[in-house]
Residue frames as qw, qx, qy, qz and C-alpha x, y, z in Angstrom:
[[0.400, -0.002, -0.207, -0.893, 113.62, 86.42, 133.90],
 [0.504, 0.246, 0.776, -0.289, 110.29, 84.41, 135.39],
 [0.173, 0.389, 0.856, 0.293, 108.05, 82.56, 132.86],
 [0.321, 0.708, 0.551, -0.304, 105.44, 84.91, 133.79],
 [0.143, -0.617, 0.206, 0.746, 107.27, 87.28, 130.89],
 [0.115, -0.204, 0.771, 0.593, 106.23, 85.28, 128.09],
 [0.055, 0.496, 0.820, -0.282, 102.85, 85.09, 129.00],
 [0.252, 0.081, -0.052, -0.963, 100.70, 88.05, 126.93],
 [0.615, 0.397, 0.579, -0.359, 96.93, 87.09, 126.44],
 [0.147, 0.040, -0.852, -0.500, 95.72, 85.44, 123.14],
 [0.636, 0.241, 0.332, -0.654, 92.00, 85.82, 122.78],
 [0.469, 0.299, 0.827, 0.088, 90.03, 82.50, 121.12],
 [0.330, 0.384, -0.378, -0.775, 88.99, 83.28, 117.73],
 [0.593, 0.332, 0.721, -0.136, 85.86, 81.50, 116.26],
 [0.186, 0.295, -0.442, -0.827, 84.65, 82.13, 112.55],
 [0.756, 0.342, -0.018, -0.558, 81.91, 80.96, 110.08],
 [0.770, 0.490, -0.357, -0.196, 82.19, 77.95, 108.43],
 [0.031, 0.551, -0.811, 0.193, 85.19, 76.86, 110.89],
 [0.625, -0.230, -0.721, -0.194, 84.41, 72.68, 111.57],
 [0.670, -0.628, -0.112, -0.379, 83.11, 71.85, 114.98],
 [0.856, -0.154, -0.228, 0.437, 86.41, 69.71, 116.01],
 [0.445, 0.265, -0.101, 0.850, 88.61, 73.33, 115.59],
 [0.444, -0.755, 0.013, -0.482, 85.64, 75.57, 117.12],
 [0.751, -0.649, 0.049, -0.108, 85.95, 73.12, 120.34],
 [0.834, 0.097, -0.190, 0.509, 89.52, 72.50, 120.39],
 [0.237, -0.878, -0.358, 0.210, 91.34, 74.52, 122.34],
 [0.008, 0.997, -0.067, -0.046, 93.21, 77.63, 121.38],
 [0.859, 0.007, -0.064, 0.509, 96.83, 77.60, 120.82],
 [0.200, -0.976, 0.019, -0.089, 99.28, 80.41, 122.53],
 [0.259, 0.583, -0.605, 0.476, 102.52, 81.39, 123.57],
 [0.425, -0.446, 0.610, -0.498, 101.63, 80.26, 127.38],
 [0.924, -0.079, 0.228, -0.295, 100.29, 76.73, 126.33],
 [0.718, 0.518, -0.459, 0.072, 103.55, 76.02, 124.35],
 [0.169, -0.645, 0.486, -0.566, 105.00, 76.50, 127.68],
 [0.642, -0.220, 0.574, -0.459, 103.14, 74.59, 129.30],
 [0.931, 0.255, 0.025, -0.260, 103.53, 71.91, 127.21],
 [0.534, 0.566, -0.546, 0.310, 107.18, 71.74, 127.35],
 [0.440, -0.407, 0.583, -0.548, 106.55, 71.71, 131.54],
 [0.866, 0.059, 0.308, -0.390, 104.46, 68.53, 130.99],
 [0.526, -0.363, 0.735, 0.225, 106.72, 67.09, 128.70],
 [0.687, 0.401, 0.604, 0.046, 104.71, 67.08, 125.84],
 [0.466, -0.009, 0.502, 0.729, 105.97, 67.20, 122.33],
 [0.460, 0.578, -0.051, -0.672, 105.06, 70.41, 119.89],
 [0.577, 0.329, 0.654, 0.362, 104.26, 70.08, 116.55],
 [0.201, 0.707, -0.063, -0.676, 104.94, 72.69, 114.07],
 [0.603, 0.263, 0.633, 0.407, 104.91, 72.67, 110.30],
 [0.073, -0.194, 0.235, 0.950, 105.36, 75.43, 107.23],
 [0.416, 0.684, 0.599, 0.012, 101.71, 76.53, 105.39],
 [0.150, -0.011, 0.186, 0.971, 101.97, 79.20, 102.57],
 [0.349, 0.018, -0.522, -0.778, 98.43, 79.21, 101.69],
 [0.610, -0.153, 0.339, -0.699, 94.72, 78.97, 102.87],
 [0.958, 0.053, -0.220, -0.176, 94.20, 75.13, 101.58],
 [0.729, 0.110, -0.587, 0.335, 97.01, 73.78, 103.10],
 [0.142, -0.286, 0.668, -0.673, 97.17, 76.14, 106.41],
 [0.643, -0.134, -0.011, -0.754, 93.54, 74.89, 106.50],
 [0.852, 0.003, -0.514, -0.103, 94.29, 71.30, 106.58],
 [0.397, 0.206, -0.629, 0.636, 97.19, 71.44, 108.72],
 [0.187, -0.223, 0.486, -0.824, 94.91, 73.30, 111.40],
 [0.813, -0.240, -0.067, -0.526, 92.10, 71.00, 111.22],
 [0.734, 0.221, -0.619, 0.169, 94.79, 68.33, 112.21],
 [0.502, -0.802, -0.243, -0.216, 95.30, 69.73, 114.66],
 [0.725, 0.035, -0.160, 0.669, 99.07, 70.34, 114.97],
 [0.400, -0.591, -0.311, 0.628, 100.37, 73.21, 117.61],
 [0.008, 0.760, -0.071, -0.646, 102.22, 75.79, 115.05],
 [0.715, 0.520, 0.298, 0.361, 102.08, 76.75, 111.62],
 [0.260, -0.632, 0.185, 0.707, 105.06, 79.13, 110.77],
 [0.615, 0.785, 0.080, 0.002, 104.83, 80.79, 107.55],
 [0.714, -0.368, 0.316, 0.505, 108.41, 80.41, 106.46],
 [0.297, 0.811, -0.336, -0.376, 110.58, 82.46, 104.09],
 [0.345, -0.304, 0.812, 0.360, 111.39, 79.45, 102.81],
 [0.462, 0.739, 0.410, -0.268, 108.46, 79.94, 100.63],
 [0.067, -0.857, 0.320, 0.398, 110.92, 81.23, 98.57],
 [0.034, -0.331, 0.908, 0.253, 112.73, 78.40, 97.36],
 [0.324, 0.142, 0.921, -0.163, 109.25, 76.15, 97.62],
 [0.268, 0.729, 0.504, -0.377, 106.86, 78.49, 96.26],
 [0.292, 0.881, -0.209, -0.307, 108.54, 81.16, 93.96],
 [0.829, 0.509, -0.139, 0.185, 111.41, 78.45, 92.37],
 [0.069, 0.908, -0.371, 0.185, 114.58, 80.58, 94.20],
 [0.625, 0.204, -0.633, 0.409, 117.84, 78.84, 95.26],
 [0.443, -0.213, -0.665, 0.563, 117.61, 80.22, 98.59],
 [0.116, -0.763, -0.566, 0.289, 115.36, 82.19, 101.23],
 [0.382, -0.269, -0.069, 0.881, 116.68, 86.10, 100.37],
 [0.095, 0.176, 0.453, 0.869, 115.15, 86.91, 97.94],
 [0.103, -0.638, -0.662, -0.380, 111.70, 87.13, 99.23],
 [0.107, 0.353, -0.183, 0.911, 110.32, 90.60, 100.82],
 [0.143, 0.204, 0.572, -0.782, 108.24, 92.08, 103.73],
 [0.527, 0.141, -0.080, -0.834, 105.23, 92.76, 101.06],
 [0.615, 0.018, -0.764, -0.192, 105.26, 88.89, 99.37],
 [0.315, -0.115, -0.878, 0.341, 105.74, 87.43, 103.26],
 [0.272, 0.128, 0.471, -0.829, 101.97, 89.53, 104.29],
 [0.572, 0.166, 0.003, -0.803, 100.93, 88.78, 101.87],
 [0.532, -0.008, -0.845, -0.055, 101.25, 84.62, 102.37],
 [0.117, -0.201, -0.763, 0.603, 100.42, 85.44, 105.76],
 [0.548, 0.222, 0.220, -0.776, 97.04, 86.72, 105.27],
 [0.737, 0.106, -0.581, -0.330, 95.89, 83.85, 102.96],
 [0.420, 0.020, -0.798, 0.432, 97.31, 81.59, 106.10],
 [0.179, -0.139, 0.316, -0.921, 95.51, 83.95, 108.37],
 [0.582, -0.039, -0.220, -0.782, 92.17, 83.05, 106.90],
 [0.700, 0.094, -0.706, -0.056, 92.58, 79.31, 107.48],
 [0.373, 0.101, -0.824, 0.414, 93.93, 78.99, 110.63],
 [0.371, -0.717, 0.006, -0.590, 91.47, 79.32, 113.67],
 [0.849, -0.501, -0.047, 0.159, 93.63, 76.82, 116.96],
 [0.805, 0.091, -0.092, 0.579, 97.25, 76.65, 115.62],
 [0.300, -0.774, 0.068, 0.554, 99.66, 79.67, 116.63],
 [0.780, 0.487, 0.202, 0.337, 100.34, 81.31, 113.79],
 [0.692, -0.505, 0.255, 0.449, 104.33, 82.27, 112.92],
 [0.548, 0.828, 0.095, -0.069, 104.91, 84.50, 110.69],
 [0.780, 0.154, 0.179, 0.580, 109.19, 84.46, 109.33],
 [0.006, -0.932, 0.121, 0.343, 110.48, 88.27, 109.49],
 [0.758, 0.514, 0.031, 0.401, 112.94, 87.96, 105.60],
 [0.655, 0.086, 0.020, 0.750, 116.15, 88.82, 104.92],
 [0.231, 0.119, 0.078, 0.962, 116.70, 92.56, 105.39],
 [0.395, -0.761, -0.333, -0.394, 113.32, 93.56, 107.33],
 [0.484, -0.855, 0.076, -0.171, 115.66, 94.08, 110.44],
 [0.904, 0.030, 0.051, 0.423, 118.92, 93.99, 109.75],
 [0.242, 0.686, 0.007, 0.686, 119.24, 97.51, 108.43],
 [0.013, 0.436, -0.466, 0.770, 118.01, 98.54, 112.49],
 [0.125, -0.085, -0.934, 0.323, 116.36, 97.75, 115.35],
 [0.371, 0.395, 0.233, -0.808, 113.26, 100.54, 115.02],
 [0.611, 0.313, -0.271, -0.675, 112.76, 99.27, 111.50],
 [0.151, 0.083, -0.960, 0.222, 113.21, 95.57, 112.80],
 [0.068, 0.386, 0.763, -0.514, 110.22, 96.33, 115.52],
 [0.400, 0.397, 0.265, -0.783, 108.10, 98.36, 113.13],
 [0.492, 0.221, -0.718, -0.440, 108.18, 95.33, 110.45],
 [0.042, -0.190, -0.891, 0.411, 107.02, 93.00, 113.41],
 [0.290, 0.371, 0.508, -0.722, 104.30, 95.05, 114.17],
 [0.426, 0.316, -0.529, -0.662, 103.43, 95.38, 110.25],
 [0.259, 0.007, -0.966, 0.013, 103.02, 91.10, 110.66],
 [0.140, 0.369, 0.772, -0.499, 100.57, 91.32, 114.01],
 [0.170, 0.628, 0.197, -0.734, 98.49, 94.45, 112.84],
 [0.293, 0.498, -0.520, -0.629, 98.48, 93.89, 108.76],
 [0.421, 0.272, -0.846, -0.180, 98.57, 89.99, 108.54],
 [0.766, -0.516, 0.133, -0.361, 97.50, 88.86, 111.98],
 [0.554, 0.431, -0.606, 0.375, 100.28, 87.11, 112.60],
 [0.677, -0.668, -0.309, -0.011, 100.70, 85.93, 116.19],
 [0.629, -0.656, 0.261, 0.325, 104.37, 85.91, 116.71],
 [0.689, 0.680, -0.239, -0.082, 107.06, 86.61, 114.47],
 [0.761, -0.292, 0.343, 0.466, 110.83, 84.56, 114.57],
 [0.321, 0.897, -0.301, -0.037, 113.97, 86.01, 113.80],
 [0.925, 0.086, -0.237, 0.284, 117.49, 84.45, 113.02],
 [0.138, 0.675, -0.393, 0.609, 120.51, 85.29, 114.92],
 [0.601, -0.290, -0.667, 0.332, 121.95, 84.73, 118.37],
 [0.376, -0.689, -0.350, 0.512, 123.17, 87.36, 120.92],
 [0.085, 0.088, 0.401, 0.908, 123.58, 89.97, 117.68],
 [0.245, -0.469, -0.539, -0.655, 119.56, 89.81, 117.91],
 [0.349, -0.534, -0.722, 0.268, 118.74, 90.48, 121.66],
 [0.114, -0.196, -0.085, 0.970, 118.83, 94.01, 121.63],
 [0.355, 0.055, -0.414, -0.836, 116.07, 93.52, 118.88],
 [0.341, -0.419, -0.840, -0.054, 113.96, 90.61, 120.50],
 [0.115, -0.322, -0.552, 0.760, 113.69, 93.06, 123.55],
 [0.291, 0.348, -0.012, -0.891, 112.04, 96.07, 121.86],
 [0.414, 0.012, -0.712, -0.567, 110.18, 93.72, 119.82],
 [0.413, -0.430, -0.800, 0.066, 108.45, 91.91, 122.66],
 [0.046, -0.361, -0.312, 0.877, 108.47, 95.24, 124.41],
 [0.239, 0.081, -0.521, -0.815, 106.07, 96.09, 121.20],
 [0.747, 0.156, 0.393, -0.513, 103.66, 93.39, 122.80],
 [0.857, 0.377, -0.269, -0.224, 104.76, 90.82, 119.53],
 [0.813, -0.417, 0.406, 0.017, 106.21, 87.53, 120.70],
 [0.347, 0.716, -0.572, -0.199, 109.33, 86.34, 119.42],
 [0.950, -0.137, 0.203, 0.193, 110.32, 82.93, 118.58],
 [0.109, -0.741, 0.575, 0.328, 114.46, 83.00, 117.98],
 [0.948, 0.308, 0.068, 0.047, 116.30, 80.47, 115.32],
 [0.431, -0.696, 0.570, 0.059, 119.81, 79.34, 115.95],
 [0.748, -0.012, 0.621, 0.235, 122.34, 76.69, 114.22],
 [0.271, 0.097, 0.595, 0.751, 122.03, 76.76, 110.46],
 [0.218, 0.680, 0.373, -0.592, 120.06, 80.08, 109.90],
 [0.541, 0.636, 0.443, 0.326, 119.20, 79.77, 105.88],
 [0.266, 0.957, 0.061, 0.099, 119.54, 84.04, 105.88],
 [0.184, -0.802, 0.523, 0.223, 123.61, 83.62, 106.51],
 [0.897, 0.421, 0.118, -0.059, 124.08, 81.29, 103.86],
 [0.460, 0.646, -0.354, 0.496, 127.04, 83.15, 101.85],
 [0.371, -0.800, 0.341, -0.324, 128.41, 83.57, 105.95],
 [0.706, -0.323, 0.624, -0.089, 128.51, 79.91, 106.46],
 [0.229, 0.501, -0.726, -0.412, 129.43, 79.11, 102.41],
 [0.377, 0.103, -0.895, -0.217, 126.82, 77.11, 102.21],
 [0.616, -0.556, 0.183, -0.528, 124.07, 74.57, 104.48],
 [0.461, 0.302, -0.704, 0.447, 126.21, 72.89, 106.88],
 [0.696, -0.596, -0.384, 0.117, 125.51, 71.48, 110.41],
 [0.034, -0.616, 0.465, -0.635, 126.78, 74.11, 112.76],
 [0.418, -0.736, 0.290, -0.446, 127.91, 73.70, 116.07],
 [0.977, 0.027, -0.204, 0.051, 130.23, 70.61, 116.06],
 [0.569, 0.286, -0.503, 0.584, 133.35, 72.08, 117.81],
 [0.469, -0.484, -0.444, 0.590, 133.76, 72.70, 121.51],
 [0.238, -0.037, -0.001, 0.971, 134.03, 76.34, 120.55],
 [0.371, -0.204, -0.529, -0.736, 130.75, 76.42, 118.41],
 [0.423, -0.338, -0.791, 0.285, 129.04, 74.33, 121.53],
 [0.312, -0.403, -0.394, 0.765, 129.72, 77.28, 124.13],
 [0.122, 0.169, -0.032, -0.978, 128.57, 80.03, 121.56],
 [0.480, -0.410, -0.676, -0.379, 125.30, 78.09, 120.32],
 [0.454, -0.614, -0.590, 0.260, 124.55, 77.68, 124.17],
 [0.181, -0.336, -0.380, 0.842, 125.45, 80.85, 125.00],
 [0.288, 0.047, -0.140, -0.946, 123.43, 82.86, 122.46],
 [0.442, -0.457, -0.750, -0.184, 120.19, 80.37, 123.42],
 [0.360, -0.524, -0.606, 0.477, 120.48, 81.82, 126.96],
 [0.022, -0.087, 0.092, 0.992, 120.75, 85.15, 125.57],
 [0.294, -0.182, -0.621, -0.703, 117.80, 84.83, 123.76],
 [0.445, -0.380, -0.761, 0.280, 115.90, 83.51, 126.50],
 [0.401, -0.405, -0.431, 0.700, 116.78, 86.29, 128.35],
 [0.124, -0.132, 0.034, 0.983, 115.97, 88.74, 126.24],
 [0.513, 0.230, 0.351, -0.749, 112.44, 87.28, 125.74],
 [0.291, 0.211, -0.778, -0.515, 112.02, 84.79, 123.47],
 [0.693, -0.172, 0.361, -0.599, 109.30, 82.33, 124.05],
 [0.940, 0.226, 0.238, -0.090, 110.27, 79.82, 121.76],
 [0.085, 0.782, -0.396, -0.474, 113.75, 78.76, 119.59],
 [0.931, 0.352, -0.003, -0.101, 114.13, 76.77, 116.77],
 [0.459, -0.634, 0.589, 0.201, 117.31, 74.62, 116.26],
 [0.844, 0.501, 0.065, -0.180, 118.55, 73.71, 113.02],
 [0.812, 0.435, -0.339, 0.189, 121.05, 71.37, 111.92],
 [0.263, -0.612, 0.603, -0.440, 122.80, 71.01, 114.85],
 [0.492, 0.119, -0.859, -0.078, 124.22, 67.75, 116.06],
 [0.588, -0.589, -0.474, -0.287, 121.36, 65.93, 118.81],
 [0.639, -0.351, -0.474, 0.494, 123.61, 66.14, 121.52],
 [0.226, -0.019, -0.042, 0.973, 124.01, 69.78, 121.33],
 [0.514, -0.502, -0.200, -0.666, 120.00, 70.37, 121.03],
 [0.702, -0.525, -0.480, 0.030, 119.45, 68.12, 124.15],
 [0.525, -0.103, -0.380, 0.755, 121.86, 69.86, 125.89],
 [0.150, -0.070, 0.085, -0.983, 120.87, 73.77, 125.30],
 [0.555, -0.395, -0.517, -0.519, 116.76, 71.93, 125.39],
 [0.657, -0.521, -0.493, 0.230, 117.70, 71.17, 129.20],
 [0.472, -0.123, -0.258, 0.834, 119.19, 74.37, 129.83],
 [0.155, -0.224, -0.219, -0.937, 116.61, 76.59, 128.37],
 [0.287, 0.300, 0.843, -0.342, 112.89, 76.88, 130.28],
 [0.516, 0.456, -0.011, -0.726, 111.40, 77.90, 127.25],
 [0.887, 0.177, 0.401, 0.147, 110.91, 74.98, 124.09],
 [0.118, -0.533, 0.588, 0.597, 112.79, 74.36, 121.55],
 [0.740, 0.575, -0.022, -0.348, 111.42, 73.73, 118.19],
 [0.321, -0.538, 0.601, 0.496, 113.88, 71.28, 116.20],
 [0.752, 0.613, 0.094, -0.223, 114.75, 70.68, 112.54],
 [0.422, 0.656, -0.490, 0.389, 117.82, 68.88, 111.51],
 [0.220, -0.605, 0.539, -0.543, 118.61, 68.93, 115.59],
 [0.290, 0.001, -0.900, 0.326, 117.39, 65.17, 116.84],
 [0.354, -0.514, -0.610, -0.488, 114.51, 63.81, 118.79],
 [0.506, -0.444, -0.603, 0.428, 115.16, 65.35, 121.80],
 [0.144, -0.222, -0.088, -0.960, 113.62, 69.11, 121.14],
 [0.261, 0.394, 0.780, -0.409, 110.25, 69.79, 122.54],
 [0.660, 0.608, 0.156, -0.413, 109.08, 69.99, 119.26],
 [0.589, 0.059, 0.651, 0.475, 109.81, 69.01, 115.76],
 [0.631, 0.701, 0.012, -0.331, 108.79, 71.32, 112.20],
 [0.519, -0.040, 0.614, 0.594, 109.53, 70.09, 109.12],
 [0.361, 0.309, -0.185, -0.860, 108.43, 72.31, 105.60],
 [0.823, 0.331, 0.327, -0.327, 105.14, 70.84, 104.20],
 [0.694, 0.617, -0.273, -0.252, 106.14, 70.79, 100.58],
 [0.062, 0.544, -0.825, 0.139, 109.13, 68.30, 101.90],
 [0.538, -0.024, 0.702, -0.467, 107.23, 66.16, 104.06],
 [0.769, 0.522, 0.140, -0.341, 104.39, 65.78, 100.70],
 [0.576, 0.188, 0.645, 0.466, 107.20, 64.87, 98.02],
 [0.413, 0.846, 0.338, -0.016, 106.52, 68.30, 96.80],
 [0.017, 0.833, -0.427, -0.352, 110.08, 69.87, 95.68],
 [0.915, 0.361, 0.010, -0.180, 112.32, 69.11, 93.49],
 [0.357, 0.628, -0.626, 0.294, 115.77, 68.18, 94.89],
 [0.626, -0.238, -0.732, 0.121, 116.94, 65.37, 96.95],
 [0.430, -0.795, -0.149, -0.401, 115.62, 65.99, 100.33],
 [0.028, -0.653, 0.635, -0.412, 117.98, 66.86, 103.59],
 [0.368, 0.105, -0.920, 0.083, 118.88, 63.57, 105.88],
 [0.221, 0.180, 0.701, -0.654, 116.13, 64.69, 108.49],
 [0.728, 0.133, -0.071, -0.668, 112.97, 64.73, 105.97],
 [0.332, 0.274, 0.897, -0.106, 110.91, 61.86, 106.55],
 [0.132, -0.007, -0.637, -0.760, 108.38, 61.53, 103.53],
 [0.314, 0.116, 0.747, -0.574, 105.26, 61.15, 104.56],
 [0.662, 0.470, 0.583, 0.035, 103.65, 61.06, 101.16],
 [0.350, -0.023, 0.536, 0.768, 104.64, 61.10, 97.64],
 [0.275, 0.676, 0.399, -0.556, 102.07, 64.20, 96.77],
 [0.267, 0.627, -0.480, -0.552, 103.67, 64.97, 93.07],
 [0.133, -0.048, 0.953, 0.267, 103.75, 61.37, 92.28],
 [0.373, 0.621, 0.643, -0.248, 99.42, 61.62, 92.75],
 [0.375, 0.799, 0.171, -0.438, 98.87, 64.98, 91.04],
 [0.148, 0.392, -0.663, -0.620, 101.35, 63.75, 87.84],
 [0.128, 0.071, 0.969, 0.200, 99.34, 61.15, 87.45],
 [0.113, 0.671, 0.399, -0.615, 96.17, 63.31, 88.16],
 [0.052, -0.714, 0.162, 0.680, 97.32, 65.51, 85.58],
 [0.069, -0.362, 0.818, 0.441, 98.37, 63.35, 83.28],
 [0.070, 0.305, 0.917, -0.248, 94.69, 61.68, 83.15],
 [0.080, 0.743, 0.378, -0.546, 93.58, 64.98, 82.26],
 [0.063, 0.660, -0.343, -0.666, 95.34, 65.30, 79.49],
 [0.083, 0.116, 0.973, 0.181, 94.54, 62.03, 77.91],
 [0.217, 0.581, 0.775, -0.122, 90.81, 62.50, 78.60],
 [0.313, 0.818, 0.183, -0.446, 90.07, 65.99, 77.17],
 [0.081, 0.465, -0.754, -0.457, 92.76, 64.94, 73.98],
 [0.006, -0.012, -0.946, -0.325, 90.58, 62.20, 73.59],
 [0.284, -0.314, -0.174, -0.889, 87.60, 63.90, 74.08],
 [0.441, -0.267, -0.844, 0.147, 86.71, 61.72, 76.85],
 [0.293, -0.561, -0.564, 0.530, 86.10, 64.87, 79.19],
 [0.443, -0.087, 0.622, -0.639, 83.90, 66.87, 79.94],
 [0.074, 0.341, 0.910, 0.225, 80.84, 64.20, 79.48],
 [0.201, -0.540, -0.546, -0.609, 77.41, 64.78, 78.97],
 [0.531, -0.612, -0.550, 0.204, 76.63, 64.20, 82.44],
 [0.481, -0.420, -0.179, 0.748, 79.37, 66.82, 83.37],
 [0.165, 0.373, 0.449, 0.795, 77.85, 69.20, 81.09],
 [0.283, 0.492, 0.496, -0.657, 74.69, 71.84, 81.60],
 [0.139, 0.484, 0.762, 0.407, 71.77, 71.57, 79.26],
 [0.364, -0.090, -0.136, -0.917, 69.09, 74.41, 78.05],
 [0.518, 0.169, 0.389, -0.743, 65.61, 73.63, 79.30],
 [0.443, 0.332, 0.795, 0.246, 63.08, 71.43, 77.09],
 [0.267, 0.801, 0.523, -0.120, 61.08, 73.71, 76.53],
 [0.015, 0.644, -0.555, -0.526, 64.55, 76.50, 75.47],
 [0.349, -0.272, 0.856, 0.267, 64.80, 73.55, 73.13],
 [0.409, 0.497, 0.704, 0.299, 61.99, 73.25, 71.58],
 [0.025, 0.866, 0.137, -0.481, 61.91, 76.66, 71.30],
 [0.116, -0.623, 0.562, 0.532, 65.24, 76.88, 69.64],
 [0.488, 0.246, 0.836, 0.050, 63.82, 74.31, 67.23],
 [0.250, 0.607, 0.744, -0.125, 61.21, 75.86, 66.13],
 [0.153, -0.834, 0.203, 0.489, 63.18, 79.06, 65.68],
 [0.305, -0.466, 0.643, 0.526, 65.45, 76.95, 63.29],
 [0.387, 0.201, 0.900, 0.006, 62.69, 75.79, 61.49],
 [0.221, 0.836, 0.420, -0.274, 60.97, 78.77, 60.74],
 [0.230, -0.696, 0.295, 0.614, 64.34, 80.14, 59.55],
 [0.130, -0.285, 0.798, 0.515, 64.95, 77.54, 57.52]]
């Protein structure tokens, strides 16, 4: 199948208020990921659930934000990604929507939106583009899901694929565990990448998987690979925000890198807040509104007459 297959148009989207660095910056797409994997240059993706953080993340200017169903476990408290549904994941993706106006947004298709079939598989996709604005949506699964990438990209909605340790087979794999570490597991990881491929992916994420096995199926594939867990030799990297920040609350897997300790600020934040309005330190005067002079002497004069 030629490159040109992954290739649908992606009009530029401008908005009010949007800063002047994201107006002029240019667009992100399915055809520039491409072409950025041709050139050699690294993606950048990361999770956003929500318009203040997709909003930051896209003035950074980082490639993709994927709304993940891992929102689930970050956001809503759950042990693991199942539980959350087709209504909850539009509606994170339209709050995300609002925010984003360069990055490609990636919207997670949950547990049991397309599992049940492949019609209600491709008419929960479309639900994402056409409800949410979603750009592209990503499903898990290998050569079990090409039947359903097809008619889904047939649908005009790009698929990105996710391979290795796919969170929605948990109870399958008893657990998260680095897949693909035997000679056996090798041959079917690579094979169900080329599948995918073939059946139209444009992108696939690799997770937990040992590095030699992403570099390998990353030189075999001409589309990118997205890794997590997988080593630095993907043509990208995502990690979930709320990791990255110090914002959960269990030790973190051996691939998060911390980039800041965000819960450590806002207890202390918090804590500051509770001191000052217990000790009546807050609000002040300053932080107050006042009546008029002239309300004032009114009200005066009002009490005066009463009394």
């Amino acid at each position: 199948m030629s490159l040109t297959t992954f290739r649908p148009s992606a009009p530029e989207r401008t908005a009010k208020g949007a800063s002047p660095e994201r107006d002029s910056a240019a667009k992100v797409t399915v055809p520039s990921l491409l072409d950025k994997k041709l050139s050699r240059q690294p993606i950048t993706v990361v999770t956003a659930y929500d318009y203040a953080s997709a909003r930051l993340v896209d003035e950074v200017g980082l490639d993709v934000i994927l709304v993940g169903d891992s929102l689930a476990m970050v956001m809503q408290g759950h042990e693991n990604t199942l539980a959350i549904t087709m209504d909850e994941m539009l509606l994170y993706t339209r709050g995300v929507r609002r925010a984003v106006r360069r990055a490609l947004l990636v919207s997670d298709m949950p547990f049991g939106s397309y599992h049940v079939d492949d019609r209600e598989g491709v008419a929960n996709a479309l639900r994402f583009v056409k409800e949410a604005g979603a750009e592209a949506v990503k499903v898990e699964g290998g050569r079990e899901r090409t039947a359903l990438v097809r008619r889904i990209v047939d649908a005009q909605v790009p698929v990105m694929g996710h391979l290795g340790l796919t969170p929605q087979s948990v109870h399958r794999m008893g657990g998260y565990k680095v897949q693909g570490k035997t000679l056996a597991a090798i041959e079917d990881l690579r094979a169900d990448a080329l599948a995918l491929e073939d059946a139209g992916c444009f992108a696939i994420v690799l997770e937990g998987v040992p590095r030699e096995l992403a570099k390998m199926v990353t030189a075999e594939l001409h589309i990118p690979t997205i890794g997590i867990g997988a080593g630095p030799d993907c043509d990208g990297q995502v990690l979930v925000l709320h990791d990255m920040m110090t914002m959960t609350f269990s030790p973190p897997a051996k691939f998060v890198r911390r980039y800041a300790d965000v819960s450590t600020v806002m207890r202390e934040a918090l804590g500051n807040y509770k001191h000052d309005v217990e000790t009546r330190d807050f609000p002040s005067d300053a932080e107050s509104y006042h009546l008029s002079q002239e309300t004032r002497d009114r009200l005066a004069a009002l009490a005066e007459k009463a009394g």
